[in-house]
N, C-alpha and C positions, 0 to 999 in steps of 0.2 A: 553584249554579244551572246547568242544563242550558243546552246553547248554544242548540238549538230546542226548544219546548215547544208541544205541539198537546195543548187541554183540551176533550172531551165535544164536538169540532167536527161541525158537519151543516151539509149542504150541499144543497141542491137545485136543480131546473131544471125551469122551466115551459113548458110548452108546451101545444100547443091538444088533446091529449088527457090532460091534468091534470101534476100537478107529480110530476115525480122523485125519491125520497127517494136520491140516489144516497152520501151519506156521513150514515153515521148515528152519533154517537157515537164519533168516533174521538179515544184518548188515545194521543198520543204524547210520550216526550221520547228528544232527541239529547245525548250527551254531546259536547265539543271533543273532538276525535281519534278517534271514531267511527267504522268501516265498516257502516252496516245497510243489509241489503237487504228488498225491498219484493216480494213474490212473491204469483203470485193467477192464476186464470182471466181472458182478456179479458174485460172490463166489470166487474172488480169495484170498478172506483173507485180504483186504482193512480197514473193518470195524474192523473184531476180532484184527486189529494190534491196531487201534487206541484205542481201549478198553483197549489192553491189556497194555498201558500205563497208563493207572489210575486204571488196576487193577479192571475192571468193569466187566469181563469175569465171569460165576459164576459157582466155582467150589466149588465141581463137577456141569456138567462133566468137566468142562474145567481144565487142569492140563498141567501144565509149564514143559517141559519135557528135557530143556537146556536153556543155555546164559543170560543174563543181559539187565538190562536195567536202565541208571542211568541218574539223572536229576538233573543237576549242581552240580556234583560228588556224589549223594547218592543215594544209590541203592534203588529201588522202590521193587521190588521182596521182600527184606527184612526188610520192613517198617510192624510196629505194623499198628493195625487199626486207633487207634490215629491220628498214624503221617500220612499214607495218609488221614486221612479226613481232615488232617491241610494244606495237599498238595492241594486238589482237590479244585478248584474253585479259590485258595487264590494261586498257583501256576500255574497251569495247568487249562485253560478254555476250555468245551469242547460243540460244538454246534449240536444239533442231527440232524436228517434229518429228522424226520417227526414231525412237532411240535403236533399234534393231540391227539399223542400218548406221549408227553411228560410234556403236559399241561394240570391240574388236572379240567376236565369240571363241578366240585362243586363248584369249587372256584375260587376268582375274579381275576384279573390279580395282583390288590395291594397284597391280603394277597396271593400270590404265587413270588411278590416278596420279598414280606416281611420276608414270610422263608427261601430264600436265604441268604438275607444282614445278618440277625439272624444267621444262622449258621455261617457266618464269624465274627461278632461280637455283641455277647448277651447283648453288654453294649449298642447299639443304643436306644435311647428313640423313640418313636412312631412320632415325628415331623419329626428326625431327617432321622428314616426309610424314610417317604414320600416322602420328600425331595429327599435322594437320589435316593430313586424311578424316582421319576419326573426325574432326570438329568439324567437318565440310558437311559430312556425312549427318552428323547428328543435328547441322544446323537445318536441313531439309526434310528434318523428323525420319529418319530411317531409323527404325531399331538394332538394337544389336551391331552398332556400328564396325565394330573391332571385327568382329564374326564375318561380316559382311564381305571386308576386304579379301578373303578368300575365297569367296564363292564368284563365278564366272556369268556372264550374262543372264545363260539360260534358266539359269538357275532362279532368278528375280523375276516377278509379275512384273504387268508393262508398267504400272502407275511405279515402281521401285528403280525398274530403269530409267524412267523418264526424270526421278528426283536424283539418280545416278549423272544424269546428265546437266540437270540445274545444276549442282556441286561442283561439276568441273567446269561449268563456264563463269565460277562465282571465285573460283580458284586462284587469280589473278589481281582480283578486289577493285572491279572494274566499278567503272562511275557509270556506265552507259549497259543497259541489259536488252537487246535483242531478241524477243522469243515469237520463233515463226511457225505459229499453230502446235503449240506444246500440249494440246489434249488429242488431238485429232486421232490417234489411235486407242486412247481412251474410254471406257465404259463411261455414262454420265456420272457418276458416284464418284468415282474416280476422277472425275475430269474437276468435278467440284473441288476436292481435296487440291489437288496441283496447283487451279487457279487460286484458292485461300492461300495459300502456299506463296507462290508468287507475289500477290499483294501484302501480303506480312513481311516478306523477306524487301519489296520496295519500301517499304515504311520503314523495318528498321537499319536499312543498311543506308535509307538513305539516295537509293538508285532511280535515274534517268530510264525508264521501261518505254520502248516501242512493243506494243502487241500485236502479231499478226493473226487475222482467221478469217473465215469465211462465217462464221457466226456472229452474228452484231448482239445476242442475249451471251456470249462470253466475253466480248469486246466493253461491250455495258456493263457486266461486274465490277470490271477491274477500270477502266478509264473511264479520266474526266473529259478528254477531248477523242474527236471519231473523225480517222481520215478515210474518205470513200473513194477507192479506184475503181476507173473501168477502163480497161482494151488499153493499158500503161499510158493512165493520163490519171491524175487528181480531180476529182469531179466536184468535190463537197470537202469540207475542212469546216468542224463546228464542234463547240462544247456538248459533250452528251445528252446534257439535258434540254438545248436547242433542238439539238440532230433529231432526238425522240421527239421531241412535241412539237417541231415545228420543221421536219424534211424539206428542202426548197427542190434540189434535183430529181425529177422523176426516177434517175436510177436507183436512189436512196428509197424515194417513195417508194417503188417495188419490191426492191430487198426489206423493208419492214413490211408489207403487205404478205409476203411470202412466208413471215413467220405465223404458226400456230397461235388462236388464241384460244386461253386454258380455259376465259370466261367462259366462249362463247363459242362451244364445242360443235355443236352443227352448221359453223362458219367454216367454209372449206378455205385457206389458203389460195390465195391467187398468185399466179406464175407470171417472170416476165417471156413473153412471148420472143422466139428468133434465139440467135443464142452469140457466142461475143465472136467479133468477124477474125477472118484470117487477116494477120499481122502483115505476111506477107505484102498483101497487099488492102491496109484499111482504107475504110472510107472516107471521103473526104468531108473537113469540116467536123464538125463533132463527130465523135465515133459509133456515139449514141444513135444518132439520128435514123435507121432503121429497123430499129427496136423502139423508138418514144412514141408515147399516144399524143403526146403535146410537139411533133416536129414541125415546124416550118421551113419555107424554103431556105432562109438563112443557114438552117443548119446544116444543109448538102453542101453547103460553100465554103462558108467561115467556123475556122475554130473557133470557141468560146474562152475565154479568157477566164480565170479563175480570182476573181474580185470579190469583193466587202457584198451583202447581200444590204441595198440601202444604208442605213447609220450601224448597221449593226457589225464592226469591223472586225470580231471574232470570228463571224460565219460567214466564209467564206464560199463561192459555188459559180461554176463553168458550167453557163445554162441560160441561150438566148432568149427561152420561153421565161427565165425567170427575170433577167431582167430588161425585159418591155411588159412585167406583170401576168403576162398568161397565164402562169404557174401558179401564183400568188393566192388562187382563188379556190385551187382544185381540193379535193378531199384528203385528207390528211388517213394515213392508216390506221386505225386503233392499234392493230399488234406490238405493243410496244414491251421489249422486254424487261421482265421483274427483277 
């Protein structure tokens, strides 16, 4: 049994110029010891998925409108509030992407970890809080950890809040780490730092990591497997080293074409053309289908079903052009990140 299991889940949000179909059919499962990243255009539904595993969506407007979602066989969808607050943090670690916004600027970095460790166990004594404090802190490489606890947000560069924020989602000694676009406000120096960071602290603790970004050369660092959204559907599901060398879904072929190559400097980046449709009301049949150079009429009709690409039952991919072979044939993007 998979440690996380997402069945046929949809999601939407309503609002006064109608309802959002913003996740439509989305199948995932997680194995224990897992790196997958989670790669897509802003607004494809990235962020509302990883929310929508803790249940952090807040409805209204947001309302579950199909499928499951279960975490080491217990359904999350049908947990009291209890049981997920006993899940959150203490099960499921989840790290935001803008720490500014997630870090209370009245209060000092101690007493904000303080009510963490508290909400997982009220019997901590006040030495005992610090203490683990300090070791949270020092396990994310922050110096001067002790010193730290007293200094308030403002006071920490972004890359120091953003390891302020790993420590308190690691607080709980969760088996599952959620981190949704955790450089994004980061310089790239920085950004490197965080992600080394992340992948050491999955190694030795041991943790189940879902990665979110919009970057597939950060999603490539840190994971072995690469899940590709677009317009809240799953498009492509493939081992990295697949995904890189062998894209099947034209959307995936874009987003690698869209990245820089460092060779071949007078190669300008090519764009995908159109840009991702209102939710409102999407298009029918694939979502893709007016924005692909490879559409046929199939795709204004029928959605694509996200299957085994030939023998190959790792890589998976929702793409009528892929399979009746049209795809099969096209040019593959060199950009592929280092």
């Amino acid at each position: 049994m998979s440690l996380l299991e997402i069945e046929d889940y949809r999601l939407a949000f309503d609002g006064f110029e109608g309802r959002a179909h913003v996740l439509d059919g989305i199948s995932l499962s997680v194995e224990a010891g897992e790196a997958v990243g989670v790669v897509g255009e802003t607004g494809c539904g990235k962020s509302v998925l990883a929310r929508s595993i803790l249940r952090l969506n807040p409805a209204p407007p947001a309302r579950v409108t199909g499928g499951a979602i279960r975490y080491d066989g217990a359904d999350i969808l049908a947990m009291d509030k209890a049981a997920l607050r006993r899940m959150r943090g203490s099960d499921i670690g989840m790290v935001f992407q803008d720490p500014v916004t997630y870090l209370n600027p009245v209060f000092t970095i101690g007493q904000q970890m303080a009510e963490v460790l508290r909400a997982h166990d009220r019997r901590l004594s006040r030495a005992a809080i610090r203490a683990r404090s300090v070791a949270l802190l020092e396990s994310v490489r922050l110096p001067e950890a002790g010193a730290l606890l007293g200094r308030y947000p403002h006071e920490l560069s972004g890359g120091m809040r953003q390891r302020v924020l790993i420590a308190e989602a690691l607080a709980g000694n969760p088996r599952l780490l959620i981190a949704d676009e955790p450089t994004t406000a980061l310089d790239v120096t920085i950004q490197r730092q965080v992600l080394a960071l992340i992948a050491d602290l999955v190694r030795r603790m041991g943790l189940t990591l879902i990665l979110i970004s919009h970057d597939l050369g950060v999603i490539g660092a840190i994971c072995r497997r690469i899940v590709v959204m677009y317009a809240g559907n799953i498009v492509e599901d493939a081992p990295a080293e697949a995904l890189f060398g062998r894209p099947l879904h034209p959307y995936t072929r874009g987003l690698l074409a869209a990245i820089p190559d460092l060779k071949r400097p007078d190669h300008l980046p090519a764009s995908i053309p159109g840009s991702i449709p209102n939710l409102r009301q999407p298009p029918p049949g694939c979502r893709f289908h007016p924005r692909c150079p490879l559409a046929m009429p199939v795709c204004a009709k029928v959605k694509p079903v996200l299957a085994p690409a030939g023998d190959e039952a790792s890589h998976r991919v929702a793409c009528h052009a892929v399979a009746t072979g049209t795809a099969l044939g096209a040019a593959v993007p060199s950009a592929v990140p280092a």
